[in-house]
N, C-alpha and C positions, 0 to 999 in steps of 0.2 A: 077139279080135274076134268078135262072135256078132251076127248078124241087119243088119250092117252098123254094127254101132255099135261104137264102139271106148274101154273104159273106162279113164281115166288112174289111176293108180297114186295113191295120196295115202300121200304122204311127211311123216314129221313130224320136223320136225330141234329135236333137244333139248340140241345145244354144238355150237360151233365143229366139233370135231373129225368128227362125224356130218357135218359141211355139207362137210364139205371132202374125204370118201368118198365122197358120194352124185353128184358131178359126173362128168357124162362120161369113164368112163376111169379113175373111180377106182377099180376092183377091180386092175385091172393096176397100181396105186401102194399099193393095199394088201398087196400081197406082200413089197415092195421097200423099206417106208416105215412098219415099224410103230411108229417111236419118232420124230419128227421134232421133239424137242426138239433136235436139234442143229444147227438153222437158225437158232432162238434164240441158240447160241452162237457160231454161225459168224458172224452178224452181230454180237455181241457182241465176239467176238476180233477180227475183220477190222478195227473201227471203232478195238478198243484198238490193234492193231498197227500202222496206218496214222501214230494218234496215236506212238506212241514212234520209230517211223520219222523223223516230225516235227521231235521233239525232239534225235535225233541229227544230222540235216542242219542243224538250226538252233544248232548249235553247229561246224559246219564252219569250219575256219580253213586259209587255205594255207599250205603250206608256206615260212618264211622265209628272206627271201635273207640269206646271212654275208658279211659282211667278206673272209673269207678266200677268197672264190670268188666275189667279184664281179668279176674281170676277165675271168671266161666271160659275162659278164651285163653288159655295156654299154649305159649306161643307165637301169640297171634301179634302183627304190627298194631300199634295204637297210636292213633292218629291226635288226638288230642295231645298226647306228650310230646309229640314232632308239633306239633302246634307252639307249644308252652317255649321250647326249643327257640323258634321264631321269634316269638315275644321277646326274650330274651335276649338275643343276638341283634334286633332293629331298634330293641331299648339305648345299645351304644351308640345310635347314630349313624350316622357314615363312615363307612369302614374302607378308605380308599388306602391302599398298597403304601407302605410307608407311615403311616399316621400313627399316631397313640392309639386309637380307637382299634387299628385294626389289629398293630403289631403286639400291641402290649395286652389291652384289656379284652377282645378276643380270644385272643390265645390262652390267656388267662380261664375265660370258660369255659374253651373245648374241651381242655386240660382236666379242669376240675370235673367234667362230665365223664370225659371216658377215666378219669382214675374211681371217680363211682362207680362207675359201671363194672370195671375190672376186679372192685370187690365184693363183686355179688356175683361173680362170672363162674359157670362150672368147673369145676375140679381137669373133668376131661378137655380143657383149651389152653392153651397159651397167649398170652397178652403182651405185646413189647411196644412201648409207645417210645418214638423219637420226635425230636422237636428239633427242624436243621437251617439251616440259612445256605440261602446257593448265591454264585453270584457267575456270570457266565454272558457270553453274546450269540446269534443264531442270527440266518436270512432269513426274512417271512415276505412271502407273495401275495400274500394279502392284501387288497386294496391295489393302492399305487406303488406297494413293495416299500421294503423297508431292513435295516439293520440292526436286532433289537438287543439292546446291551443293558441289564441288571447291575447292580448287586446288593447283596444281602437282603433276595429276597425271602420269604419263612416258608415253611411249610409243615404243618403238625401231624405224624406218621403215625398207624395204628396198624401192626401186625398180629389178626387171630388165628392161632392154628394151632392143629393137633399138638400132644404131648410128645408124641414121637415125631420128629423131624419129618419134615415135609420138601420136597424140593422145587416147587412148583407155588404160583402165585396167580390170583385173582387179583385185578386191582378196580377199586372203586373210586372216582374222584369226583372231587365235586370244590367249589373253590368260595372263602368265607368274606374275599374283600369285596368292595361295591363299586359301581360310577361315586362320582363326584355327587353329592348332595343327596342321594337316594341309598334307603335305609337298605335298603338290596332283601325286602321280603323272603322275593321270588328268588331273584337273581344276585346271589344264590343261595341266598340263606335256607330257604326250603330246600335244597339238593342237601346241602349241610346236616338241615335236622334228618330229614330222612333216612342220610346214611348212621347219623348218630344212634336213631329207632334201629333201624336194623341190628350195628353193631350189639344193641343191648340185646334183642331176642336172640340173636343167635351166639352171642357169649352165654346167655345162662341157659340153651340150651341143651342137655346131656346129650343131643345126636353128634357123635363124631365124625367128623371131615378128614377129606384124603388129602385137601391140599389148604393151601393159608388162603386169608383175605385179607389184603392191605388197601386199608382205610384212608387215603390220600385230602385232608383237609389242606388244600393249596391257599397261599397267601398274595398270590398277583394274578388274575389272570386276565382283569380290566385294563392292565398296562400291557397287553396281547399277549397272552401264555406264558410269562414267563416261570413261575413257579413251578407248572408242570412241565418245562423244559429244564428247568435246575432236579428236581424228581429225578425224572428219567432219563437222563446223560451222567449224572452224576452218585446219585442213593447205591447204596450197598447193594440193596434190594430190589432195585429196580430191574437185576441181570435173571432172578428169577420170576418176573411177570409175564406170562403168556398169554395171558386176554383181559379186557379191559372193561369196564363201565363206565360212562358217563354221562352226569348229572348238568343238565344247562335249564335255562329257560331266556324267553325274547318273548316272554308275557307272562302271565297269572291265572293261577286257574286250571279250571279244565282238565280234558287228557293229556296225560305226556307223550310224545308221539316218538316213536322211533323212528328216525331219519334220516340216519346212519348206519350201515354196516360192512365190517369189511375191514383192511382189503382181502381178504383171504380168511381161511376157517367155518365155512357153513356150517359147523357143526353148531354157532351159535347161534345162528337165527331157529334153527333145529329146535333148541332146549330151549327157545324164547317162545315159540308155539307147542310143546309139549307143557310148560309147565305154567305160564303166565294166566292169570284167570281174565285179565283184560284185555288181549291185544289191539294195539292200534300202531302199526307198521306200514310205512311204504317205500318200496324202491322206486316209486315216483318222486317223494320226498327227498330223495337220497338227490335225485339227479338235481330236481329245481337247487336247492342248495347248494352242489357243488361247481353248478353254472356258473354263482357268481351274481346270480340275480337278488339274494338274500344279501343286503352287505354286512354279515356279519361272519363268525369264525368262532372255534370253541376247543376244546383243550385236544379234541379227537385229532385234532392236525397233527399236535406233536407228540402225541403216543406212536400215531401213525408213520410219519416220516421221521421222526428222529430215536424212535425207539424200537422202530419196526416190528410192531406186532399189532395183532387185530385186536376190534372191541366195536363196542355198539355205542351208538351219543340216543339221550335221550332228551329231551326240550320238552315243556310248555312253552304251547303258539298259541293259545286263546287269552284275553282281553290283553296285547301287547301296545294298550291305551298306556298300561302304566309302566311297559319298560325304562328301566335308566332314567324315572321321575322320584319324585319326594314322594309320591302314591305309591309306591312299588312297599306297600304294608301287609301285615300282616290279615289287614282286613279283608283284603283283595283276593285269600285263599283259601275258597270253602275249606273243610276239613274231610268233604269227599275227596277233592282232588288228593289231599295226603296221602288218605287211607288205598286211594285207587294207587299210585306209585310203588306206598311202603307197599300192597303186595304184590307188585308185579314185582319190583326189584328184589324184593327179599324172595319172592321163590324161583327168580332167574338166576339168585347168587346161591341160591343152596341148591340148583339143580346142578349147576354148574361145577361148583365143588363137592358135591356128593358123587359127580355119574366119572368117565372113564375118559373124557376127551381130555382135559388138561393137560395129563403128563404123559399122553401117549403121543409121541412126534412120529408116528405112522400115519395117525389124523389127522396132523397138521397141515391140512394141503391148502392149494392155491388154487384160489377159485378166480377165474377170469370174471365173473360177476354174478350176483344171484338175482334172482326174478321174486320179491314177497311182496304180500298185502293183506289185508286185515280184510273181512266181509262184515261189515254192522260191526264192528267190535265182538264177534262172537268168537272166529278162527281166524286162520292164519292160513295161507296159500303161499307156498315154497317149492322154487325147483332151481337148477343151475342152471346158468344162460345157456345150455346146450338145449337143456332139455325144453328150454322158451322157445330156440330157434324150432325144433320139432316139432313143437306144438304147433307155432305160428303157422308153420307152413302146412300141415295136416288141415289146421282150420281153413289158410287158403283154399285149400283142395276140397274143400267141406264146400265154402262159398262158389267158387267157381261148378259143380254138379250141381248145384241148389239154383244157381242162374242156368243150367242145362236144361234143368227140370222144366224148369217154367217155359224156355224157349220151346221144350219139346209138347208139355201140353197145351201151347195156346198155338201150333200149327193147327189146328181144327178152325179158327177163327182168323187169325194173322197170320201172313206171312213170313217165314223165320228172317229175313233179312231186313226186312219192314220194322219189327220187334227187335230187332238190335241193333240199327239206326236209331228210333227211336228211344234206348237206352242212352244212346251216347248222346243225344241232343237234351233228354233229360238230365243228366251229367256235366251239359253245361250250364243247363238253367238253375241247377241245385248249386253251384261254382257261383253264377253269378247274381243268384239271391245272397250268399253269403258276403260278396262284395258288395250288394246294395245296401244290407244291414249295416256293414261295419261305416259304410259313407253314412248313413243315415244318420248313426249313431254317436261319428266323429262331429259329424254336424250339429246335433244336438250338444255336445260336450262344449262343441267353440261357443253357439251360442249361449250358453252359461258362462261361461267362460267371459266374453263381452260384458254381460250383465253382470258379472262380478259375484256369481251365485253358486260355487263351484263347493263341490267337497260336502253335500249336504247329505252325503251317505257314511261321511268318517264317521259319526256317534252313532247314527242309525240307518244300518245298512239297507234297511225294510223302504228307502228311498229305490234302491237298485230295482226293484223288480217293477214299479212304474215307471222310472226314466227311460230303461234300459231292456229290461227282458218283453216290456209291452210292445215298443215299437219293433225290434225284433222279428216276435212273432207274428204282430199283424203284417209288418214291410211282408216278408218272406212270404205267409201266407195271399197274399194280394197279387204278389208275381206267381205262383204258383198258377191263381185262377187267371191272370193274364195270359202266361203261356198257353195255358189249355185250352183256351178260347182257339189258338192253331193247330195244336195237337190232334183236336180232333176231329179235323180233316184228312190224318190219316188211321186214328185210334178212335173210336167212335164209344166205345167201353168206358166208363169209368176205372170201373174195376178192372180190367187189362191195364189201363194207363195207369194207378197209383200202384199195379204192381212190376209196372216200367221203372217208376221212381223208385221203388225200394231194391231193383236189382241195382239201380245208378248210385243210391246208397250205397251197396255192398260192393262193388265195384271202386268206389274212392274209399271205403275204407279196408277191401284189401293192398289197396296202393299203399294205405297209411303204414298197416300191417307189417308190407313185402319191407319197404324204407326201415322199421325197426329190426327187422328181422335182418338184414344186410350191416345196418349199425349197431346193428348187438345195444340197441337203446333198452334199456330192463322196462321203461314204462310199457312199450310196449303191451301191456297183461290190458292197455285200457282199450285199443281198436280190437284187441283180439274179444272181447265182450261183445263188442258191436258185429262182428263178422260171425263167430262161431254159433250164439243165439237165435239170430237172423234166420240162418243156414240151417240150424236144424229145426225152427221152427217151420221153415218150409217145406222141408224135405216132409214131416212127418204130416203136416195139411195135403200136400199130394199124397201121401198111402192113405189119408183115413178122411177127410175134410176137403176133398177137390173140389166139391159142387156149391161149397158154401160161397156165395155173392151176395151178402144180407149183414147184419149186425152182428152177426154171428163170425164173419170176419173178420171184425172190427175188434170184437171185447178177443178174438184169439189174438189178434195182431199187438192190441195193448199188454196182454197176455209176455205174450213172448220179447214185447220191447221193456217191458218193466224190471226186470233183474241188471240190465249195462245201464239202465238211465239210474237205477237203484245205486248202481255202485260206483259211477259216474257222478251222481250228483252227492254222496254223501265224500268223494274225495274234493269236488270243487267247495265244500261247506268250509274244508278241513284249509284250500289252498285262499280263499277270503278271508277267512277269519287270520290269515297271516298277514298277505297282502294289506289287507283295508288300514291297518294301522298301521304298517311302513307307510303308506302315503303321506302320513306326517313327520316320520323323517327323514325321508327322500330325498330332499330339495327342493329350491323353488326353482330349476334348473331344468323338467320334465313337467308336466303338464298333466296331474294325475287324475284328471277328470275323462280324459284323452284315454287314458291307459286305461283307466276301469271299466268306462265305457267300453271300447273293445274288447276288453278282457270277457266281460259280461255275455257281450253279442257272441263272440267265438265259441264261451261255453256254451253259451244255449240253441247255437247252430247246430252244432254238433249234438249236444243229449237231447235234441228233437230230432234228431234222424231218425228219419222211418214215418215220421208222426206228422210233420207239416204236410205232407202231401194226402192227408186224411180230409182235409178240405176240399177234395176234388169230388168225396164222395157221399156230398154233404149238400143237400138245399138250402137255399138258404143263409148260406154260411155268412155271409155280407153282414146278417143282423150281429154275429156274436163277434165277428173282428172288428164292426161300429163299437162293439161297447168294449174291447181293449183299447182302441183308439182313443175313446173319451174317457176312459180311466186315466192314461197319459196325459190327455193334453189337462185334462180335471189336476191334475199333478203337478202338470208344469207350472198350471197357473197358481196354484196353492205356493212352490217353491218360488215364485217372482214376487207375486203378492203379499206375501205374509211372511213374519218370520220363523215359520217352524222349518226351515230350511238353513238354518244358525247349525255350520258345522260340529261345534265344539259342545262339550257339556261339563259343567263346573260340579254335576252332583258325586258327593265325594264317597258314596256307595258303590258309584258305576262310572267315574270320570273319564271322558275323554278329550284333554287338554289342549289347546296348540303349543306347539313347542319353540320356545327361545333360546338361542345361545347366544348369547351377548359374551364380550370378551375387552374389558378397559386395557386400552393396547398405546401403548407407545414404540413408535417407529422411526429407526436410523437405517438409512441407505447409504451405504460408502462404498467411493469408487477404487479403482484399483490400488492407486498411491495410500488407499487409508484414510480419506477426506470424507467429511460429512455432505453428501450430495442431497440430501432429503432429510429432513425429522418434523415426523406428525403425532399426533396425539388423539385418541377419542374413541369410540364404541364402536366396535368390530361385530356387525351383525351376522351373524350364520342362518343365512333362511332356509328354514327347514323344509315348510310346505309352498305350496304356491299363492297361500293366502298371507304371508310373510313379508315384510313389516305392516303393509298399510290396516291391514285389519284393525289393529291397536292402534291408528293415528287420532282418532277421538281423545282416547285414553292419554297419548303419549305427544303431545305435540311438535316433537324434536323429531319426529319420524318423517314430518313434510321436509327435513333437510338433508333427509338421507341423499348418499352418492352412491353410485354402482362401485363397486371394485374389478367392473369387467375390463377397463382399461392396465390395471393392475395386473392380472391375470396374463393378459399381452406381455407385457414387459419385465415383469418379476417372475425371479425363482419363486416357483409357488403362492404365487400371488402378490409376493412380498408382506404376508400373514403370518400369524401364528397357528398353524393349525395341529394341533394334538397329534393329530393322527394321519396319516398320508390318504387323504379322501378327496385331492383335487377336480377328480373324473368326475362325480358325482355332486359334488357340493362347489362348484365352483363359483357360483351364483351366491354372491352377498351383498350388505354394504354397509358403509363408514359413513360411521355420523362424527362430525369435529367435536370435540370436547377438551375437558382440562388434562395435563396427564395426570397417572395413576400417583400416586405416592407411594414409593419404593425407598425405603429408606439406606439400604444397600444394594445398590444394583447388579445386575449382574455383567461380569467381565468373562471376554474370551478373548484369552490371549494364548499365542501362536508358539510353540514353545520349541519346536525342531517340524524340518519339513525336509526327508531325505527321497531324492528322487533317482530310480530305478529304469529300466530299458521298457519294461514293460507296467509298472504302476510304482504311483506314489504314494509314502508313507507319514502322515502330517499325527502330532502329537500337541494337544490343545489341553492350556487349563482355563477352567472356569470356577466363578468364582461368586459365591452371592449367599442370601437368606432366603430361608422358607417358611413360613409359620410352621406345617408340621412335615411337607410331602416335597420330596425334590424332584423333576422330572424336566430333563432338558431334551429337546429335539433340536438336532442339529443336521440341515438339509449340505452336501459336501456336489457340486456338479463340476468337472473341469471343463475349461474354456474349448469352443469347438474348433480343432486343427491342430491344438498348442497346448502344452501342460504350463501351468503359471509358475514362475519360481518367485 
């Protein structure tokens, strides 16, 4: 100070690391702090540990109850006799719709089981078992749409209920036949036994019920629903069922996930978080599924639409290595997994029919959609999409004051207009690292993809997080310190700048927020995480933590960002472990190294919100993204070099298979007049994956003479194939290898037997005509000529 005047100091800050000593206080953190790259990896390790934490909870199974110690356990499900159940039902073999196996010597031991059971049953129940044959036709929108025509197919009925007349029904189904060659463990012989455990606890015991359960053992539902479409249009009993349960799986194992609910009735999701000891529920699930992105489908459709009442679907999604194979055994299912179902479903069914909602049609209301989700599998979060829109938007209004916050205390330093340019140019740099990632990452995919090295995360997923989540994080992180290198020309802070970035965060993901909240989307519950957390971790660092610019901001920030990455990353565990094994039956028609990759990049753009711009406030930092870097490429080059990067795995504890469909096909094409214009003969490949046929040309050497059937495709009604099932969209990528034809000793005839035409549609009656060894299933594709009806 000389003559009254007092000259400021000019400070020229030339990185990061300069900015973040020259702050108040920082000669007392330079003593103490001269390396602080290990914030970098504190954040680093905290976010991986959290994650494998994740992953071992979500593989929790209780402990199951024995046979041999169930008389300390009264009442309780026993999982080993749902086990024995199993055994016994994948002993018959293949249980496909139509067969001996399934129609006769199945039913044979459902029969004998619940009429055991029926004689050891309490005094205070009733037991009526029917065993009925439907035969019936319906539209199904499933796939490429279809017209689905029965008959005689079974279905084995079990009605428990009070002494006194009951007017009201629970129904529980679950359905006994299988795919073609697979024993149906899972799918659905475990739905089966479990319902069968059930029925026995709560037959024998003395707690009286207000309304019935009917026990829906279906006999088709592998031929798309038809069984429980014959049930519910037709059964006596079906006019008294109000709500529903259902039994699925598209894997083995693991938790059964509720993935379904609806369309109407909260009160079920209700009695599913009061009384359930495991929940594992989401209304995110609901939607992935009903996108269409899943290509499957399950009896909920036709409870739903043709019965018109609600009900919940449940599935096993974990190891869907062995859906619809000859692995789909028994051995593929802990006996946690049992024990964890039989009691969530046996205390969802006796809450159900013990409490007041069933037969009250006061209750019965219509919910335009509900908002749930499981946290860690402890509870259960539920509200009605009303109550989500209020939310959401409160939270906005939470974020938006939390970004006021900050613009109003860093006027002491920045100017407010300066700091909110500034957001919006961070906003585009966090936009356009996630496009660099996902280029990056598509690029790495082709490049495997060339080399012919693709799919080496199908058996073992533990591939993804070096292909894919390493480059990721370092790409992103890299552009981060790029940008900043200009930012702070006008941000000089670190600490001001990375708490730019995190308002640029809350920012797009109250956009994400605003978007759900106008589309009444129920996932919605997962940007409200990211926003609301954020927001109030902020709000409560300005009243109590304003001054902290140190570590101490860092371990709060991880603090506060750890509960949405928490909950976030235990719902991505739940959507991989679905996905990674549909990529083998997919097709080879998408490019699913393509997809995973991305899929990967997007999730972990997103649950490092907040966190990658942690690097800005880090010295340093160069040395800890070198050593993500050379994890990676140490990775790629192990995946090119060597072969532990062999998609598939033959060990028959833990299999995960490539999948073939092969199909000996002989083919006539006939022109209008009824002339033979074409007839081939030879193996009709269905490629499943994108490593389909040549993988096995070693093995197979008729596979170097495969044809495309893409020109087919062109020109033929649906390909001019046999295809089971109407999945042209998806699977239209095959191909024909020439061969002898099949030996059919009666072939089949269709012949045209009346065809009476109408002003607006025509009505054609056809007999056909042939042998089956045991199962008969004709698909018959009808398109009229475009302009003209043919006569």
């Amino acid at each position: 100070m000389e003559d009254g005047v007092r000259f400021r100091q000019n400070r020229v800050f030339k990185n990061s690391d300069e900015a973040l000593y020259t702050l108040p206080g920082a000669t007392k953190r330079r003593k103490t702090l001269t390396d602080n790259t290990q914030y970098l990896l504190f954040v680093l390790i905290f976010f991986l540990s959290a994650s494998i934490i994740i992953i071992v909870v979500e593989k929790y199974l209780p402990e199951p109850q024995l046979i041999s110690s169930e008389g300390s356990y009264p009442g309780r499900f026993v999982a080993e006799r749902a086990r024995n159940h199993i055994v016994n039902l994948t002993s018959l073999g293949p249980r496909v719709a139509g067969s001996y196996e399934n129609e006769v010597l199945a039913v044979r031991y459902l029969t004998t089981v619940i009429n055991d059971i029926a004689q050891t049953a309490s005094p205070n129940h009733r037991i009526t078992v029917d065993i009925t044959k439907h035969s019936g036709a319906f539209p199904l929108t499933f796939l490429d749409g279809m017209t689905n025509v029965y008959r005689n197919v079974q279905n084995v009925i079990v009605k428990l209920g009070p002494k006194k007349y009951a007017e009201h029904s629970l129904l529980l189904n679950c359905h006994f036949d299988t795919f073609v060659e697979s024993p149906g463990g899972s799918d659905d012989g475990a739905g089966c036994a479990v319902m069968l455990e059930i029925l026995r606890v709560m037959a024998q015991s003395p707690k009286m019920f207000k309304y019935n359960i009917i026990f829906l053992f279906n006999g088709a539902e592998e031929n798309l629903l038809q069984a429980s479409h014959g049930f519910i249009t037709q059964h006596l009993w079906a006019k008294e069922v109000k709500a529903f349960i259902n039994l699925e799986a598209c894997g083995a194992g693991g938790r059964e996930l509720l993935f379904q609910a609806g369309p109407d009735d909260p009160w079920m999701i209700e009695i599913y978080s009061e009384t359930v000891p495991y929940p594992y529920a989401s209304s995110l699930a609901q939607e992935i599924f009903q996108s269409g992105i899943v290509p499957g489908d399950t009896d909920f459709r036709i409870f739903r639409d043709f019965g018109k009442i609600s009900g919940v679907d449940f599935a096993w999604s974990t190891n869907g290595y062995v859906y619809h194979t000859r692995f789909d055994t028994v051995h593929q299912i802990p006996l946690g997994s049992l024990q964890r179902t039989g009691d969530n479903i046996l205390a969802l069914s006796q809450g159900i029919t013990s409490g007041h909602y069933l037969g009250n049609t006061f209750l019965q209301t219509t919910a335009s959609g509900l908002v749930f989700f499981d946290f860690l599998g402890a509870f259960v979060v539920r509200w009605p999409q009303y109550v989500a829109s209020i939310v959401n938007l409160l939270s906005i209004f939470a974020g938006a004051y939390s970004i006021y916050l900050n613009i109003h205390y860093i006027r002491r330093e920045l100017k407010s207009y300066t700091y909110i340019l500034q957001v919006f140019v961070c906003i585009g740099i966090i936009l356009s690292s996630w496009l660099i990632s996902l280029f990056s990452v598509t690029f790495i995919a082709l490049v495997f993809t060339k080399l012919g090295k693709v799919m080496s995360w199908y058996a073992r997923p533990a591939w993804l997080f070096f292909l894919y989540v390493c480059p990721t994080v370092s790409i992103s992180m890299l552009w981060f310190m790029f940008a900043a290198r200009y930012q702070r020309k006008e941000v000089q802070s670190p600490w001001i700048l990375y708490q730019m970035y995190s308002d640029a965060y809350s920012i797009i993901w109250m956009l994400i927020l605003f978007c759900c909240l106008i589309l009444e989307i129920r996932s919605g519950f997962i940007p409200l995480h990211w926003v609301i957390f954020p927001a109030i971790g902020n709000i409560i660092r300005h009243g109590f933590f304003e001054k902290w610019r140190d570590w101490r901001w860092i371990c709060y920030q991880v603090g506060v960002l750890s509960l949405p990455y928490i909950q976030s990353f235990y719902l991505s565990i739940g959507a991989l472990n679905l996905f990674i094994p549909i990529m083998g039956r997919s097709g080879a028609s998408i490019n699913s190294e393509v997809v995973i990759a991305n899929m990967i990049s997007i999730l972990f753009c997103l649950m490092l919100s907040f966190t990658m711009p942690i690097v800005l406030l880090v010295r340093n930092a160069g040395r800890v993204i070198s050593v993500v870097i050379g994890l990676f490429l140490l990775s790629a080059a192990v995946l090119i070099l060597t072969p532990l990067g062999f998609p598939y795995s033959g060990d028959v504890t833990s299999p995960a298979p490539q999948r073939f469909m092969i199909i000996h096909t002989q083919r006539h094409y006939y022109d209008a007049q009824g002339s033979i214009r074409y007839s081939g003969t030879g193996y009709w490949i269905v490629d499943l994956d994108m490593n389909s046929p040549h993988s096995v040309q070693a093995m197979v050497p008729e596979v170097g003479a495969i044809i495309p059937t893409t020109k087919d495709c062109e020109e033929q009604l649906f390909c001019g194939l046999p295809y089971l099932m109407p999945v042209t969209t998806f699977l239209w990528k095959t191909s024909w290898i020439p061969g002898p034809a099949p030996i059919i000793n009666i072939p089949t005839k269709l012949h045209l037997v009346s065809k009476i035409i109408n002003k607006d549609h025509a009505t054609f009656t056809f007999n056909v005509t042939g042998k089956y060894k045991s199962v008969q299933e004709t698909n018959m594709i009808v398109v009229g000529s475009l302009g003209r009806v043919s006569k």
